[in-house]
C-alpha positions in Angstrom: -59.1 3.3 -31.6 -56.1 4.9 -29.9 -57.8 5.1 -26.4 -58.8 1.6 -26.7 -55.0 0.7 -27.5 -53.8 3.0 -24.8 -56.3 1.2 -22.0 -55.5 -2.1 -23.1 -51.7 -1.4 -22.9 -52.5 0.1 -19.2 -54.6 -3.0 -18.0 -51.5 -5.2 -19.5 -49.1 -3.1 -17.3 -51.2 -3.2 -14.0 -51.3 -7.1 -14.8 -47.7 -7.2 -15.0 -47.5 -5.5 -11.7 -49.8 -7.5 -10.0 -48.3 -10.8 -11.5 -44.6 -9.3 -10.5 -46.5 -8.6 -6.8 -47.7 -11.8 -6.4 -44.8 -14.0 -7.6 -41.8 -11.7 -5.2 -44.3 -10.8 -2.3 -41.7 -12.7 0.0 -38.9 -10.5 -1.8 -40.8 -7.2 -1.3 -41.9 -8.0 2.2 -37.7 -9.1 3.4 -37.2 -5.8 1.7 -39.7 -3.4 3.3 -39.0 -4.9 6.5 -35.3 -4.9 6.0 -35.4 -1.0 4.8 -37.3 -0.4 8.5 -35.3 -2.4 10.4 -32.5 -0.6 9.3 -34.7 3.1 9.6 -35.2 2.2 12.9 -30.8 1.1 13.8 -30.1 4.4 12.3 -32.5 6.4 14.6 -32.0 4.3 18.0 -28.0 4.6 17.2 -28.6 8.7 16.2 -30.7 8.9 19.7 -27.7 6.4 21.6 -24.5 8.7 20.7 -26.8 12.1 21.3 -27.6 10.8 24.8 -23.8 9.5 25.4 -22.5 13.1 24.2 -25.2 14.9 27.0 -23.9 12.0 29.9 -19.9 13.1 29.2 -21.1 16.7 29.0 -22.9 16.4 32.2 -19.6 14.3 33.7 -17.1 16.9 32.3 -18.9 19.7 33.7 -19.6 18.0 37.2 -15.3 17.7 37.0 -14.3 21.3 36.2 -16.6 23.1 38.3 -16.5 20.9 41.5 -12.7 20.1 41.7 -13.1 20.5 45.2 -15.4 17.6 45.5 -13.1 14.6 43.6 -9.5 13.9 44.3 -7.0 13.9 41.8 -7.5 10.1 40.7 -10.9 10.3 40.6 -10.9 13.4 38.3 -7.7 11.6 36.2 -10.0 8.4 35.9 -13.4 10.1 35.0 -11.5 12.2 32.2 -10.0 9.2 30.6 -13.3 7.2 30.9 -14.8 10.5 28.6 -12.1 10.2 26.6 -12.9 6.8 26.0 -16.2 7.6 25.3 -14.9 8.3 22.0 -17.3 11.9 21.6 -14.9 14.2 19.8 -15.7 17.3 21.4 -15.5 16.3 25.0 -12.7 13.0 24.2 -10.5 16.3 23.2 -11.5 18.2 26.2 -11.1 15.6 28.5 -7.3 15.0 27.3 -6.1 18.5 27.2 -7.7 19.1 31.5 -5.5 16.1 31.9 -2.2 17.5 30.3 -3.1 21.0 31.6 -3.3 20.1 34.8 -0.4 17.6 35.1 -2.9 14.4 35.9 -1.1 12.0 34.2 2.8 11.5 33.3 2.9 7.6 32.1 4.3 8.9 28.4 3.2 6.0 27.0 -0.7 6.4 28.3 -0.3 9.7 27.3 0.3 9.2 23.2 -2.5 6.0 23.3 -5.0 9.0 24.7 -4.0 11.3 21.7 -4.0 8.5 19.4 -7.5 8.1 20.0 -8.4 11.3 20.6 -6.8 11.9 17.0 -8.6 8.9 15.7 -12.3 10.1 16.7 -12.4 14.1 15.2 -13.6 13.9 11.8 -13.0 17.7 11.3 -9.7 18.1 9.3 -8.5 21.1 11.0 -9.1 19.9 15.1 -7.7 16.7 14.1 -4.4 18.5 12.9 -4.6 21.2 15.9 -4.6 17.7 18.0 -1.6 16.3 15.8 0.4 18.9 16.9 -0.4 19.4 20.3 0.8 15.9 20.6 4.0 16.5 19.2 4.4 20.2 21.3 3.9 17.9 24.3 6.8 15.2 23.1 8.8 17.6 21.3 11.4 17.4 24.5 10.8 13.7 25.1 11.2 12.5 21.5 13.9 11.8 18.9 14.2 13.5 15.6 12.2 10.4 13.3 9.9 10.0 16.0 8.8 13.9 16.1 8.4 14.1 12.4 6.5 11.1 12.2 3.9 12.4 14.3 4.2 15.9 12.4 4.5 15.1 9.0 0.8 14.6 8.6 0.4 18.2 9.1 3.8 19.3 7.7 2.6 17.3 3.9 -0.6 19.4 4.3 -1.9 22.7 3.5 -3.8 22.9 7.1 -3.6 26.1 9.1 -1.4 24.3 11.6 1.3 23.3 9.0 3.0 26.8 10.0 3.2 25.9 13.8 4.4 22.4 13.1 7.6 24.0 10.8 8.1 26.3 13.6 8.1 23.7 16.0 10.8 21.3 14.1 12.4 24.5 13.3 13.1 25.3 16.8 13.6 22.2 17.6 16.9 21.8 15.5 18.3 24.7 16.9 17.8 23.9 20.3 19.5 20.7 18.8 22.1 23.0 17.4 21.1 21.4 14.1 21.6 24.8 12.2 21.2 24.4 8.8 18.2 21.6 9.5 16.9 24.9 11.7 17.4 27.5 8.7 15.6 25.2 6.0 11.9 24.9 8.4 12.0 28.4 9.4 12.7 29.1 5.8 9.1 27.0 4.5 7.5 29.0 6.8 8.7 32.2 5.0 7.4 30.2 1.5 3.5 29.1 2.7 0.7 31.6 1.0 -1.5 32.5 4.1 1.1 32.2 6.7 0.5 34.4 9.6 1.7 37.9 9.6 3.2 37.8 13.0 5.2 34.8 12.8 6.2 35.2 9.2 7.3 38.6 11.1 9.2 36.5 13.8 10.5 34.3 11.6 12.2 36.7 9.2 13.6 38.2 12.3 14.8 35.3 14.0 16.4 34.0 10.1 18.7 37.2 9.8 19.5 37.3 13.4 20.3 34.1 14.1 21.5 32.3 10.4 22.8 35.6 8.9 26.5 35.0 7.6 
């Protein structure tokens, strides 16, 4: 008697599937062919931005080790169209040979290329390390509120990095003779857990040599 139940409740359940089958087969087709469509975006895009990453290798590579071959403009123009090519590895690479190697001095070309570069690395840590390069490059160039802005991303953080960006505001405001402004970053620095040995080192140095009453 059970098994009798049990097989009529399994036919009743296969019906159901079949009826369910049969009334959304326009539904489940859209849908399978929508889920492949979108299988096959993912893998052409994946294939796309592998290929792209081996044409700027192959382009940054060509630069650095044949100099000789490509004027200055020609090199400054290929390194700004990988940087453009928005791949983080070589978009970063690309915008510290330019800086390096004095390429480019328009100051305003200079922060859009870091602002992208900045805006492409996903990795928390090379992002920040690319935060404060841009502001050790405008730290002459650049008013107080203007530094800090570009700083306090890292400064608000606990990223390895936020110990070089104190440093840098804090020498900063002494070169501005900005003393006590000076004293209170070198004075974090001296505060943060896993700050390194040397410039905690430096720091307690510079603090009773230079701020010392």
């Amino acid at each position: 008697m059970d098994e009798d139940i049990a097989i009529i409740n399994q036919n009743t359940r296969v019906s159901l599937i079949k009826k369910f089958c049969k009334e959304n087969s326009k539904k489940i087709l859209s849908f399978i062919f929508i889920f492949i469509a979108l299988l096959l975006v993912y893998f052409a895009n994946d294939e796309f931005e592998k290929r792209k990453k081996i044409n700027l290798a192959a382009t940054y590579n060509s630069l650095i080790f044949n100099t000789d071959k490509f004027s200055k403009e020609e090199i400054k123009n290929k390194m700004i169209e990988i940087i453009n090519g928005k791949v983080d590895t070589y978009s970063t690479l690309a915008l510290y040979y330019l800086l390096d190697n004095n390429l480019i001095n328009d100051q305003v070309k200079v922060g859009e290329l870091f602002d992208k570069v900045i805006s492409i690395n996903k990795d928390f840590e090379l992002k920040n390390l690319v935060i404060f390069k841009k502001g050790l490059y405008f730290s002459d160039k650049l008013e107080e509120s203007e530094l800090l802005k570009i700083l306090n991303p890292i400064i608000n953080s606990e990223s390895i990095w936020k110990q070089h960006a104190l440093l840098l505001m804090g020498d900063f405001y002494f070169y501005k003779k900005q003393f006590n402004k000076s004293k209170e970053f070198f004075s974090k620095i001296i505060e943060l857990k896993n700050v390194n040995p040397k410039i905690k080192t430096d720091v307690e140095k510079r603090l009773n040599r230079d701020f010392s009453e």
